[in-house]
N, C-alpha and C positions, 0 to 999 in steps of 0.2 A: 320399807313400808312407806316413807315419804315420798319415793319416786311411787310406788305403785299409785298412791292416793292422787298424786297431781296428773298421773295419765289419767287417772277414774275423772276429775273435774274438767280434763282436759276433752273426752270424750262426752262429758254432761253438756260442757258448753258449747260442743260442734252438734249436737242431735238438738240443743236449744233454738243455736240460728239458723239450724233447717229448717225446725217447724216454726221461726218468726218470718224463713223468706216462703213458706207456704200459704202464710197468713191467711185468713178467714174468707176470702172473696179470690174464688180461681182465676174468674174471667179479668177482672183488674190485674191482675198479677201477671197475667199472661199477657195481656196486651200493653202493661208498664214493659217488660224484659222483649218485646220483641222491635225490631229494626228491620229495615230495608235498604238498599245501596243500589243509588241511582247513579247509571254511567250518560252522560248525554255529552252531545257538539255543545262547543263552548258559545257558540253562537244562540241558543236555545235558554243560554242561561237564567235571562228573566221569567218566562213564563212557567218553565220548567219550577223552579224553586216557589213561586205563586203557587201555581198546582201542587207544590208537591206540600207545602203549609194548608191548605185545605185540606187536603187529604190526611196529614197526622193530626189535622182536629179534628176530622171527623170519625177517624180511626180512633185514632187516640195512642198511638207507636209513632216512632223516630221514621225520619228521614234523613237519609244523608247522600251528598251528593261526591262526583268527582267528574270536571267540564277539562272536555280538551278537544285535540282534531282525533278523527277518526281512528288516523293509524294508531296514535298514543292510546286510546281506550280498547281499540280492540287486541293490540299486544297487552294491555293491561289484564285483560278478560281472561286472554290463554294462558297466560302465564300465572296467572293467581288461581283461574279456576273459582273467584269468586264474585258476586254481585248477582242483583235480581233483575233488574229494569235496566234496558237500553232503548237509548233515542240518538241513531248516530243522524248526521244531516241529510242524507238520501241513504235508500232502500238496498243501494247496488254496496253497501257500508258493512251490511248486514252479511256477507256473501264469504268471510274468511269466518266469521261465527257460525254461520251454516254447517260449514263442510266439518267444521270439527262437531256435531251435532248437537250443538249450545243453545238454538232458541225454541224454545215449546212451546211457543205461539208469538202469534204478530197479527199487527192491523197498524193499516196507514192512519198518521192524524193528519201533517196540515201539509201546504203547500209550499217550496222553497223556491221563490220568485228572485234570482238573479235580475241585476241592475247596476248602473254603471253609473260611480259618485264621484264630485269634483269637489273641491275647497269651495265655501260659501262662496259667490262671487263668479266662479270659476275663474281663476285668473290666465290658468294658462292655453286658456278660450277652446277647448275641446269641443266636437260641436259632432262628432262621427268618430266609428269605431277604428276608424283610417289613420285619425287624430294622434293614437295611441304610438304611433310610430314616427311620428315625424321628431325629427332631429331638437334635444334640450327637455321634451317634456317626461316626466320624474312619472314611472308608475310602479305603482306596487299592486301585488298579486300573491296569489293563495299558496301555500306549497302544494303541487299536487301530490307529492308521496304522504300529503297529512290531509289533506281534507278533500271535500268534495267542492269547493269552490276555486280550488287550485285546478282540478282537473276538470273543471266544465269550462274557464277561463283559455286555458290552453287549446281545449277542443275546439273552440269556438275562433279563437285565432287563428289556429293554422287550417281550421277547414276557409277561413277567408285569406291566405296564402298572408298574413301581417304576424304568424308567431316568431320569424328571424327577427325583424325587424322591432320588434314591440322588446323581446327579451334583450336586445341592446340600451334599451331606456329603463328595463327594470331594476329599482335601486333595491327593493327586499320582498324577498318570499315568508308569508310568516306563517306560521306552522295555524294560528286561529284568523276567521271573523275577523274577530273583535280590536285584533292589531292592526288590521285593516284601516278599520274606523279611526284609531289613533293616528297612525299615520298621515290620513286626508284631515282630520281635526287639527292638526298642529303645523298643515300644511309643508310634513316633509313628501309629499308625493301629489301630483297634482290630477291621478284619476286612479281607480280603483275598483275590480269587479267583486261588489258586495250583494248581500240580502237585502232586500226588500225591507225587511223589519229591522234592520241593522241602523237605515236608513228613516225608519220610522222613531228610533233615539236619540237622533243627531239632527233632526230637521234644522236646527238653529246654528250649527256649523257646517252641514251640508248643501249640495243640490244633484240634481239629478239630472245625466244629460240624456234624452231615448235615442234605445239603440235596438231597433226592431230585431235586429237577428237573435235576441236575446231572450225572444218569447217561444223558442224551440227547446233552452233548454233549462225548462222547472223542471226544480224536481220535487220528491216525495219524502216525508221524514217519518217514517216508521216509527212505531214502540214495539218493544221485544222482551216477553219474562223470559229469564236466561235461565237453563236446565241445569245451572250450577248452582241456584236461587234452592236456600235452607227454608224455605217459607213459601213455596209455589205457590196456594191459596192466597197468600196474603199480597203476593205480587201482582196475582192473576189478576184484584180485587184494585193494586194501583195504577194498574196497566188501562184496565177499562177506565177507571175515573179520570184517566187523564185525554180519553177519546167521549166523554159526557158532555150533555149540553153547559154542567156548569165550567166546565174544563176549556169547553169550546168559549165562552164568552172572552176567559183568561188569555188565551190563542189570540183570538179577533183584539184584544185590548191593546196586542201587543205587535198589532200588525200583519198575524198569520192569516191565510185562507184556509179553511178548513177542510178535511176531503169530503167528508160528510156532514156538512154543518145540521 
């Protein structure tokens, strides 16, 4: 009799905290318990997280993010099978999500403007993309098996016949961006092919040397709701906000071109 009576209260009190988590207001309750899982380039990270704080105030749902290079998110993608929103660094990122039929829509937002950064000062007086080769000076560069800045870097050297040569000076490949910029900020490498906006955070330990061949190749940063995405509506709903004119001002803040401002 004692055990039947404490299952009785035991089952009282699981049918109680259903209906206290069904509470009196649907639409609150619904939009408290739901989330979204943003994959982006680790280089996108400020604006990205900006936009994406707007958007769960004015939702009123979770954001959560996970930044890294391309390859690391997009094995992360197949292999989990989960997340809603992807912003990889260029379009051509998007193209191993593709083929396993992962994204249920896309649209380009801003533009990824490649640019070639030296130590404040530059000291190790870089002055051409020629420079990058000559004998002592320290450069670092993107991995190309991880991002899209390793492999437009590469492209662009050996179509100017200087990638033998440049890869005997190279002290590290790093899998983001963003160690890029450490790199030239701390002055262990004395030139580096980064973003645009990369260089729009560091103005105060950077500079910039032009390198015309370099306007060939921008690229394109996509947004992507992923078909793995437990909430398609509600991604479809963060995917445009983050291509909106308020979205776009957040982009511009930070240095992006917009594709459709």
């Amino acid at each position: 009799m004692g055990l039947l009576l404490f299952g009785l209260l035991v089952l009282a009190g699981c049918g109680k905290s259903q209906s206290q988590l069904g509470g009196n207001n649907k639409e609150a309750d619904n939009a408290a318990g739901r989330s979204l899982l943003v994959y982006s380039g680790a280089g996108l990270k400020n604006p990205v997280e900006e936009i994406g704080a707007a958007f769960q105030a004015k939702a009123g749902i979770k954001v959560t993010y996970t930044f890294g290079g391309a390859a690391q998110l997009n094995n992360q993608i197949l292999l989990t099978g989960q997340g809603d929103v992807y912003l990889p660094g260029d379009i051509a990122e998007l193209k191993p999500i593709k083929e396993k039929n992962l994204v249920a829509w896309e649209k380009n937002v801003v533009y990824h403007i490649p640019v070639l950064a030296v130590p404040k000062g530059n000291p190790a007086g870089i002055h051409k993309l020629a420079d990058l080769g000559r004998p002592g000076v320290k450069v670092a560069l993107g991995d190309p098996q991880a991002n899209p800045i390793g492999k437009l870097a590469d492209q662009l050297l050996q179509k100017h016949g200087l990638l033998e040569a440049v890869n005997k000076n190279v002290v590290v490949r790093t899998p983001t961006v963003n160690e890029l910029v450490v790199y030239l900020s701390t002055k262990q490498a004395d030139a580096a092919v980064i973003w645009e906006e990369n260089y729009q955070g560091a103005k105060d330990r950077l500079d910039l040397v032009p390198v015309p061949e370099l306007k060939d190749y921008v690229k394109t940063v996509p947004v992507a709701v992923l078909n793995c995405s437990e909430d398609k509506e509600l991604a479809q709903q963060l995917a445009e906000f983050i291509t909106s004119p308020p979205a776009y001002q957040i982009w511009q803040k930070w240095g992006y071109k917009p594709v459709n401002p």
